[in-house]
N, C-alpha and C positions, 0 to 999 in steps of 0.2 A: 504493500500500500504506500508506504514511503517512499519508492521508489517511483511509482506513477505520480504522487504528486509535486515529488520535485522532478522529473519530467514536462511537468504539466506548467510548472511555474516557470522554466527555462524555456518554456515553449511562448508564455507570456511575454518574459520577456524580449524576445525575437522580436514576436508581434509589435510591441510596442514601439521598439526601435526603428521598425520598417513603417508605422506608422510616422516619428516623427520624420523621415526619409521624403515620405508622401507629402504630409504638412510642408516642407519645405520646397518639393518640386512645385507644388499646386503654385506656393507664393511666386515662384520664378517666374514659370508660364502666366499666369493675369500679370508679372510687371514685364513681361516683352510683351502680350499682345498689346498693351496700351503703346510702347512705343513704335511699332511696327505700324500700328494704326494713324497716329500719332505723322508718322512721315509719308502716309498714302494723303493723308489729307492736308499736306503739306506742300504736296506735288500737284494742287489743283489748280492754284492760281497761276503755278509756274507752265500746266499743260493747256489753261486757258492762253495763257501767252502766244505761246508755240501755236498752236490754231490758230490765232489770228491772224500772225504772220506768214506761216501757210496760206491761210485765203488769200493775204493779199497777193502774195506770189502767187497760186492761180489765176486769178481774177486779172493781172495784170499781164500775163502771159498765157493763154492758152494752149500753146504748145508745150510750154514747159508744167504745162498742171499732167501731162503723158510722159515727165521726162522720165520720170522713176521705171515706167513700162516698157517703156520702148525703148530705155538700154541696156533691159535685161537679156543676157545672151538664156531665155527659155529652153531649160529642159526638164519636159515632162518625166523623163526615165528618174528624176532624183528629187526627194521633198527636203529640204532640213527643217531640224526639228528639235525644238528646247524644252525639255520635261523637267518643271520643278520638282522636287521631293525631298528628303529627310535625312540626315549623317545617322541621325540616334533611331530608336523607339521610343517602347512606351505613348506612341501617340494614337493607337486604334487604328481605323483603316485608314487613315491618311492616304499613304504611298498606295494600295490596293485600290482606291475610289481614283484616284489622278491615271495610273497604270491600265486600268480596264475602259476608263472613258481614252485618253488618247489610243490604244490601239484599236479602239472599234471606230473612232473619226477617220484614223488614218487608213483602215480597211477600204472608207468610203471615197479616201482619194484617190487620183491617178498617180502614178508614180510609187519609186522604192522611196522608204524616209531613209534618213541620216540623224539618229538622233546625239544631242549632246546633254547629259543626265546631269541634273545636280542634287547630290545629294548619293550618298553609298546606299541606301535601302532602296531605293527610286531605280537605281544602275541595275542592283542585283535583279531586282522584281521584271525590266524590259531588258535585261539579259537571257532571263528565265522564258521569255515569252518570244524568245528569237528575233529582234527587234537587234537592227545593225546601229553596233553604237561606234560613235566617232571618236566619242573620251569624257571625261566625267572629274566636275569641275566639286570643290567642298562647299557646303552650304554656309551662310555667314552668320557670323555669333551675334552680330549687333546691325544698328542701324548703317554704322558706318563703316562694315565693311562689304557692305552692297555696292557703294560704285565703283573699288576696283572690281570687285566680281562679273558686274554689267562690262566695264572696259574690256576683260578679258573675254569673255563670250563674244560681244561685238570684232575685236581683233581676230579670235577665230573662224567667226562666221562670214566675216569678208574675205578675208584669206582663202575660204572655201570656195566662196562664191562666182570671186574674181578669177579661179579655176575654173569655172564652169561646172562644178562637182553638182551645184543645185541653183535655180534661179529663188525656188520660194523657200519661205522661211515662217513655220509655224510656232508659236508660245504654245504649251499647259501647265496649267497651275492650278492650285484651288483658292477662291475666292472669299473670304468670309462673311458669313449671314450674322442675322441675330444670335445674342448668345454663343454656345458651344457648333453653332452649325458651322455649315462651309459646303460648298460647290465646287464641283470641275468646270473649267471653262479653258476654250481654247480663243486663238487669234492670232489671224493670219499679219506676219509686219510686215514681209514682203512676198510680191510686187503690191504694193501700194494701192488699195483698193479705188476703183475710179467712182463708185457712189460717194465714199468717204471723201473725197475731193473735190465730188461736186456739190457735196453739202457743205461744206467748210466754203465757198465761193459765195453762199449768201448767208454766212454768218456773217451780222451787221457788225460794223466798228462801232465800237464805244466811244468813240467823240464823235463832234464836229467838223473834224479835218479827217481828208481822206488821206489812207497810207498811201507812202511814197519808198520806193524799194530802191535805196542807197547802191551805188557801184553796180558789180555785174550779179542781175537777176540770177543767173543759174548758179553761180557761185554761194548766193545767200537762201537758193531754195535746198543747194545739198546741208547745205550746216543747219538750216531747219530741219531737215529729215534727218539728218545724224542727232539730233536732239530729241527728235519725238521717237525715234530707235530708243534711243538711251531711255529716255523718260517712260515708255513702255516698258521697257525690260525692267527698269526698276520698281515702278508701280507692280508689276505682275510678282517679283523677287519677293516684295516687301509683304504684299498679301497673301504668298504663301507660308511665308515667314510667319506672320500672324493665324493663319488657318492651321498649321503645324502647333502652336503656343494651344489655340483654343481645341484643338483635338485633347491635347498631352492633358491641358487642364480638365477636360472631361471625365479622360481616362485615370486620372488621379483622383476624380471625385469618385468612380465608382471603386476604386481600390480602394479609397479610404472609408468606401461605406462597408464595403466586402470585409474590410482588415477589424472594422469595429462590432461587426456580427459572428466575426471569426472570437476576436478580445472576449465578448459579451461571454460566448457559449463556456469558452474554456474557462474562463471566470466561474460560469454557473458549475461547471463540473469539478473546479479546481476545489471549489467552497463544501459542494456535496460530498467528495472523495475526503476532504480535510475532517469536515462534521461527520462522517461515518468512522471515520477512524479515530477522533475524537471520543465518539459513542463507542466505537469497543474498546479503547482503552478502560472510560469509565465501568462497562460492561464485567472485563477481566479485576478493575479496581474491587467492583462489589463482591463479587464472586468469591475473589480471596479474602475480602472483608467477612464475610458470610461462612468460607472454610473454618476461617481463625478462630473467628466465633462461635462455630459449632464445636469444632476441635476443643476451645478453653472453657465450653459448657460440659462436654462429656468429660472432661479432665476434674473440674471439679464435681462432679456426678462419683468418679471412682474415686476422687482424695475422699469424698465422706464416706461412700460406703464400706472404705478399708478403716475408717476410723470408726465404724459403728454409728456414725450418726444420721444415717439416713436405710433405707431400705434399698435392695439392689434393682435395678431396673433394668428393663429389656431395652436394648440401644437397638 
């Protein structure tokens, strides 16, 4: 019996320990999703910018609102292809919900992908799935190690491209909802959607003076599209980053609900095991009490009747 319940209580304490373990991951993930979030909505005035300036560059040049198209050397034989996902666990289906939507999009394309994985569990899962991967970048710890991570992707992806290996170039990530939720979503960054351009052409300016596009137009329509590149891949980086935080903290709250019903029972068993062996202790306590005492009744039963002072009696 001693042996189970110090079992039992060692068993406790484990539990307890991997609870504060828990307590501690939960706090981490709610203070990264705030920042994560924190710098998606920090990117909006700077990506309303960038629109603008795009439309004027459209609007003010029509052929060059085609330039991103038409000097793509297209081939259909090759897609590339950037899949957000996770270094760690612990985050539920994360990497499984992002890995099962891009391969069923990409089924729907023409073309082989070429994907570049970020993230080690992301890599292994579209390795597993037969999915040609090009190389596999580490996921960033903080806010601020997103934009070398976007520079680096970008300097790959060009490099590729400017080969001829692939004209288009697909995002996946997950996106975050209310609360613990999140969504897959994909988007195409290149070639450059021509709806997307043609609606950026009657977004109105914000003043009373119309833009005026400084030095050479094509020169200032590439550095806008190498911006809204960037500013995409980071928006998309950031909010997996956060969908990854609000997974982990979900999955933290059901381990910590799991670890405190797990605590609760062995508690109740630990208590029961302790009060039953308590009870036979007292059980054996009385018992010998009860021996002794019959024992030192019949003892003096035979001192009197060897001294004549009592009558013999049948024990």
């Amino acid at each position: 019996m001693s042996d189970t319940t110090a079992s039992l209580r060692r068993q406790i304490n484990i539990a307890g320990e991997l609870q504060s373990v828990v307590r501690t991951m939960k706090a981490l993930a709610a203070s990264n999703i705030g920042q994560y979030e924190q710098s998606v909505r920090a990117l909006a005035d700077y990506y309303r910018t960038i629109e603008l300036g795009l439309g004027a560059c459209f609007r003010g040049n029509e052929s060059a609102a085609l330039m991103s198209t038409s000097e793509e050397r297209v081939n259909d034989g090759a897609i590339g292809v950037i899949v957000f996902g996770s270094d760690q666990g612990l985050v539920g289906q994360f990497n499984d919900v992002i890995t099962d939507y891009a391969i069923k999009t990409l089924a729907d394309l023409p073309g082989k992908p070429q994907v570049w994985a970020i993230g080690e569990r992301i890599h292994a899962r579209l390795a597993d799935a037969g999915l040609p991967l090009l190389g596999l970048f580490a996921v960033p710890n903080s806010v601020k190690a997103i934009a070398p991570l976007v520079g680096q992707i970008q300097i790959e992806s060009e490099t590729h491209r400017e080969k001829g290996e692939y004209a288009q170039v697909y995002v996946f990530h997950n996106r975050p909802q209310s609360g613990s939720l999140y969504e897959p979503v994909s988007l195409r960054l290149l070639p450059l959607d021509a709806q997307w351009q043609k609606g950026l052409t009657h977004v109105r300016w914000p003043t009373g003076n119309l833009p005026e596009i400084m030095q050479s137009g094509t020169a200032t329509l590439r550095a806008l599209i190498r911006e809204y590149l960037f500013i995409s891949l980071f928006r998309a980086c950031a909010e997996s980053l956060a969908s990854e935080n609000a997974s982990r903290l979900a999955a933290m709250q059901r381990a910590e609900k799991n670890i405190n019903e797990l605590l609760e029972n062995m508690q109740h068993t630990f208590h029961r095991l302790r009060q039953g062996s308590i009870d036979e202790e007292l059980f054996d306590v009385i018992s010998g009490f009860e021996a002794l005492f019959l024992e030192a009744v019949i003892k003096k039963q035979e001192a009197a009747v060897e001294a004549g002072k009592a009558e013999p009696q049948l024990r």
